[in-house]
C-alpha positions, 0 to 999 in steps of 0.5 A: 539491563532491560529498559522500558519505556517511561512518560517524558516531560514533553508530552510524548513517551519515549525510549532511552537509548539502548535496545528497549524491550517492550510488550504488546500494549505499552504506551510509546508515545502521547502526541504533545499539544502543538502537535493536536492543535496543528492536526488537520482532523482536529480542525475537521472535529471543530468544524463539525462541532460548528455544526452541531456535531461535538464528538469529544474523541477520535473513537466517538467520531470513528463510531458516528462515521460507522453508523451514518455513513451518508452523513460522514460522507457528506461531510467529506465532500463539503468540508474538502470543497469537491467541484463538481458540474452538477450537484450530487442526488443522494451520497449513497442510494442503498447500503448494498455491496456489492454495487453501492453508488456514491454521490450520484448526478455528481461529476467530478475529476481526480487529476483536477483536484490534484493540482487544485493547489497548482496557481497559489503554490506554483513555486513550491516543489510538488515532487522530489524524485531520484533514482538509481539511475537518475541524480536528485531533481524536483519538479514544482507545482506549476512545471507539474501542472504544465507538463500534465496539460501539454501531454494530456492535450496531446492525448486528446489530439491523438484521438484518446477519450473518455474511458479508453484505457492507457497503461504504463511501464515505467519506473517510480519516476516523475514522467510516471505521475505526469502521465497518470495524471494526464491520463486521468485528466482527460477521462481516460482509465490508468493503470500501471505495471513495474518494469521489474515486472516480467513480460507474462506477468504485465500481459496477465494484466494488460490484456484484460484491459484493452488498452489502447496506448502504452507508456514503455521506459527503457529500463530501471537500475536496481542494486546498482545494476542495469536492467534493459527492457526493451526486449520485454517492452516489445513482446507486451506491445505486440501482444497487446493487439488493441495498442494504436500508440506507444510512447517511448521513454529512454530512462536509463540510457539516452543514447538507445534507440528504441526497439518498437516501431512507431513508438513516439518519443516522451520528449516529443510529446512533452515538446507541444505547445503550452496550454494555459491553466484557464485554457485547459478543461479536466474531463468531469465524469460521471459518478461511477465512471473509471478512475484507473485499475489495480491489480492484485499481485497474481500469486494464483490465477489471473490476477484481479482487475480491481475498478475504482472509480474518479469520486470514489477515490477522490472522497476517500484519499482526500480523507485518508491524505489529511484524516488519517496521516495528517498531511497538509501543506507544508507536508512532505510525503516518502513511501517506498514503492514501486509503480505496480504497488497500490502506495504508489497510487496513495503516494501521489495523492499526497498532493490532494492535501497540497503536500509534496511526494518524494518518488525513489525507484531503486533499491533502498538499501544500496549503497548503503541503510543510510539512503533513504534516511539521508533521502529524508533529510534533503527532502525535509519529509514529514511522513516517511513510509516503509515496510516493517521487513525494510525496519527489520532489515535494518534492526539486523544491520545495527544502522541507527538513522537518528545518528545518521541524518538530520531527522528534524523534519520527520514527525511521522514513520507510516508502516504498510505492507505486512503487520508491525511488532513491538519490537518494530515500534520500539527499535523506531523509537530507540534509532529514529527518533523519540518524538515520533508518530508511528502509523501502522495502516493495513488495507488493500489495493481493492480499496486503495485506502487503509481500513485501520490505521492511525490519527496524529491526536491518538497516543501509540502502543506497542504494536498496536494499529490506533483503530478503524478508519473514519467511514469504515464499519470494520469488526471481527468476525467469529465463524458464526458471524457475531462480533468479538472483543479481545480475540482474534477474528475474521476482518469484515466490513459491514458498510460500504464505503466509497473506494470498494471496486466499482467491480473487476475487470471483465466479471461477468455478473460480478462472480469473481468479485462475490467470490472473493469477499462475499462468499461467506457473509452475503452483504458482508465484506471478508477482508481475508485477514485475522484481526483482533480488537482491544477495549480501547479501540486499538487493533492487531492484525494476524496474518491472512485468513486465507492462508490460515493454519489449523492445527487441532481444529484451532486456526492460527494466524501465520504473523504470530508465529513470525514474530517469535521465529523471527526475534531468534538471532539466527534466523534470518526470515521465514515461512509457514503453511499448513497442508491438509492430509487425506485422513484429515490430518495436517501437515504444518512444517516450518521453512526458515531461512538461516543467517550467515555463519549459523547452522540449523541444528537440533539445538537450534530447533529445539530453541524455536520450538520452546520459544513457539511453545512459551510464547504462542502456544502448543499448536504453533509447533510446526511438525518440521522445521526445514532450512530454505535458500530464500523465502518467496515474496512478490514484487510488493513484499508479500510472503508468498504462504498460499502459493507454497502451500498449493504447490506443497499439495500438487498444484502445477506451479504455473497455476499456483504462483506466478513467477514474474510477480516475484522478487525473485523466482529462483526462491520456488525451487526449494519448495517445487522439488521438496518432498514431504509426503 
């Protein structure tokens, strides 16, 4: 019997238990009083109205946010409480993008307003951390703060300064945000690389940057394994000819000696005398000062090095922290991430709103589903955040979390990464738990923020982003740049917002950076993604527009197609590119990737090819359909669509994919030796 969804008693929609199938656009869930009351931005909204601003709904206040930027801004800065040695001269001088500045004169610190909490929670923990190779610890508040000072004063007794760069490559552990946040305390610019990561891909990165130390770890253990780095460490730091210091961190063995020469030991920086909290002075910075560099994933070409600055991501992710996910003390926040994914970044940032993170370096489904969910219990986490792929491998696996661990606690799952169906709310609802905020958020590393995602007073439907925001102007574009409603368009931005790069790394005259998000509308941010909006504010995001397939003249996003394939028993993933022919024709074949046990036979494509044509339409039947190995993905769980598509073309592979960025480099082979033409 198939079993929809139906209001319960307690204020929320739910499931029955069972498998419940359910549309795009059914209602899921209704948040219950209590839950509304509690919710950091309905205190925002009483505040406003305090002040004469009475919106009387979250789109109401989205759309005031959207249209006075400057005001909204203003409003984050007083409402947060931002220190600052000087006050601002305007929140934003013009409304240009590229090159809007933001809270001009100010001088600010993000690492500061990090532990702004640290003297009244002191006892509380701040981070949960466990790995693979690591048992379960915690780190308090106030141990965070000391350890913070202790290195941050040995960096600058080392001679570190203001706008030096500082990189890292180390795992998902609490020596990596004591680091970050030392690094930033002083002024200097972080960035980070994961030690999965091959030595090419992390010297792409590094060497653009100049840096002039490098935090190094050992290794990191995956699936069970151990997988040293040193050989790899000493190949980026002799060719990084700008590095002065290395700091060494035996993560994974503690008897291994270390294979660089002169590098100091993490032990013994953190072995320097204390510094007193009133002792200690965070380096405030200017307004369009540095804060770290993100990197994109390097699929093709160099990859980007993406600037954000101290003031910029500060007012944003005290925004996204409380606004956005709710966070607030008593908070515990989980996102599965490694260091070199920009979550890592708004991770740590949870503890702007006072909340505590919890950090796991290893794979999440080893040994078994249940680790992350038995993770969630010890932790008390209030806000677990995983990719939809991880909550489809799950669904394969018929693990149920909610039988499995204590899930009291959890009020909120955050999806991120890739976009989230129906089937991916409904299976969370009918396995987790029934009262239950699912929070699909999509962004970017360029803005290390979500420009749609969710609010705790707003209901859920099925498959459904709640809706832009707060302070970003988000539409959908047709290709004539008018506004559309109801069918799917371009994502643009038509206002700045304060986490837009301050630029790209080494951008002569910002090329690079008009290139990829102004080339089409000047003044206008292209995202790169297909969205579409409902009447309600709600939104669906398609895919990506730079990895469009056109068929016909009409453009399809790939996630639809994914959706459908992907619900057919025996497929296991999947993969789509559309290849442009010399007549002006296209190519679109369809790679999938097939489960133990099944064979891909005439009779299974012809059943994709009715369940594409019955529930997308004629122009999503591929051409082909042909079995893979593996289907590619980066290291931050992309499907890796434009990199196949150009070597499908001739691209030398070198230049369209780069195989240190991937999960698992070996998936290319298939596509490199396929011959279609």
């Amino acid at each position: 019997m198939v079993q929809k969804f139906s209001k319960t008693s307690g204020g929320t929609a739910g499931p029955s238990l069972g498998d419940p199938v359910v549309a795009d656009g059914d209602l899921l869930w209704v948040p219950g009083p209590e839950r509304v009351v509690s919710a950091p931005i309905t205190r925002y909204l009483q505040w406003l109205r305090l002040r004469g601003r009475p919106f009387t709904d979250y789109h109401e206040l989205w759309r005031w946010s959207a249209d006075r930027v400057e005001d909204f801004w203003a409003s984050i800065w007083e409402y947060f409480g931002v220190l600052s040695d000087t006050p601002y001269e305007s929140v934003l001088e013009r409304r240009v993008m590229p090159g809007a500045r933001w809270f001009t004169g100010a001088r600010v610190n993000y690492a500061e307003h990090v532990l702004r909490h640290e003297a009244e929670l002191a006892e509380e923990t701040a981070l949960h951390y466990i790995s693979e190779g690591r048992s379960y610890g915690k780190l308090s508040w106030g141990e965070l703060g000391r350890q913070v000072r202790i290195l941050a004063t040995r960096l600058r007794a080392m001679g570190l300064a203001p706008g030096d760069r500082v990189v890292s490559y180390m795992p998902n552990a609490p020596e990596t945000a004591v680091a970050m946040l030392a690094t930033t305390a002083i002024g200097a610019i972080w960035s980070s690389a994961a030690p999965e990561f091959g030595a090419g891909a992390v010297l792409e990165r590094f060497r653009q940057i100049g840096p002039r130390l490098i935090f190094v770890a050992d290794g990191y253990v995956y699936h069970g394994k151990t997988f040293l780095r040193g050989v790899e460490a000493a190949r980026i730091v002799g060719d990084l000819p700008t590095l002065e210091h290395v700091v060494w961190l035996p993560f994974v063995d503690a008897g291994a000696g270390c294979p660089i020469a002169g590098a100091l030991s993490w032990h013994n920086m953190l072995a320097g005398p204390e510094v007193p909290r009133a002792a200690f002075r965070y380096e405030r910075v200017a307004h369009d000062h540095p804060l770290w560099v993100l990197f994109s994933s390097g699929t093709t070409g160099l990859p980007k090095a993406i600037v954000h600055s101290h003031v910029g991501i500060l007012v944003e992710l005290l925004k996204l922290t409380q606004l956005q996910l709710g966070l607030q003390r008593g908070s515990v926040m989980f996102f599965h991430s490694t260091t070199g994914w920009v979550m890592w970044n708004i991770l740590l940032s949870a503890l702007l709103a006072g909340a505590a993170a919890v950090l796991y370096d290893g794979d999440p489904m080893y040994p078994g589903p249940e680790l992350l969910w038995q993770l969630a219990e010890r932790t008390g986490t209030t806000s677990f955040g995983v990719s939809p792929t991880y909550v489809k491998i799950l669904q394969d696996s018929g693990f149920i979390p909610g039988e499995c661990c204590d899930l009291v606690q959890l009020d909120s799952i955050v999806l991120s990464g890739s976009p989230a169906t129906s089937e991916t709310y409904a299976w969370l609802y009918a396995r987790v738990k029934r009262d239950l905020w699912v929070n699909s958020i999509s962004g970017g590393t360029e803005l290390c923020s979500a420009l749609v995602g969710g609010a705790p007073i707003l209901p859920v439907h099925a498959g459904e982003i709640q809706g832009r925001a707060l302070g970003m102007d988000v539409h959908a574009w047709d290709e004539a740049g008018c506004d559309l409603r109801g069918d799917v368009g371009e994502l643009v931005v038509r206002k700045p917002s304060p986490s837009m790069p301050l630029r790209f790394w080494n951008d002569a005259d910002d090329r690079r950076y008009l290139e990829t998000y102004f080339d089409v509308w000047p003044g206008v941010w292209r995202h790169g993604d297909f969205i579409r909006f409902n009447e309600n504010g709600g939104c669906h995001i398609h895919g990506r527009s730079d990895s469009t397939l056109n068929r016909y003249g009409v453009r399809i996003g790939t996630a639809e197609i994914y959706r459908a394939v992907e619900k057919i028993e025996e497929v296991a993933d999947s993969l789509i590119v559309c290849c442009e022919l010399s007549d002006g024709g296209f190519f679109m074949p369809l790679f999938v990737q097939i489960r133990d046990g099944a064979v891909l036979d005439q009779a299974l494509c012809t059943r994709i090819q009715d369940k594409l044509r019955r529930e997308c339409s004629p122009r999503h039947v591929p051409d082909r359909i042909i079995q893979v190995p593996d289907i590619p993905y980066t290291l931050s769980g992309k499907k890796m669509e434009v990199p196949v598509r150009r070597i499908l073309m001739g691209w030398p592979v070198d230049k369209a994919a780069s195989r240190e960025a991937m999960k698992r480099p070996d998936a290319l082979e298939f596509f490199i030796t396929f011959k279609w033409r």
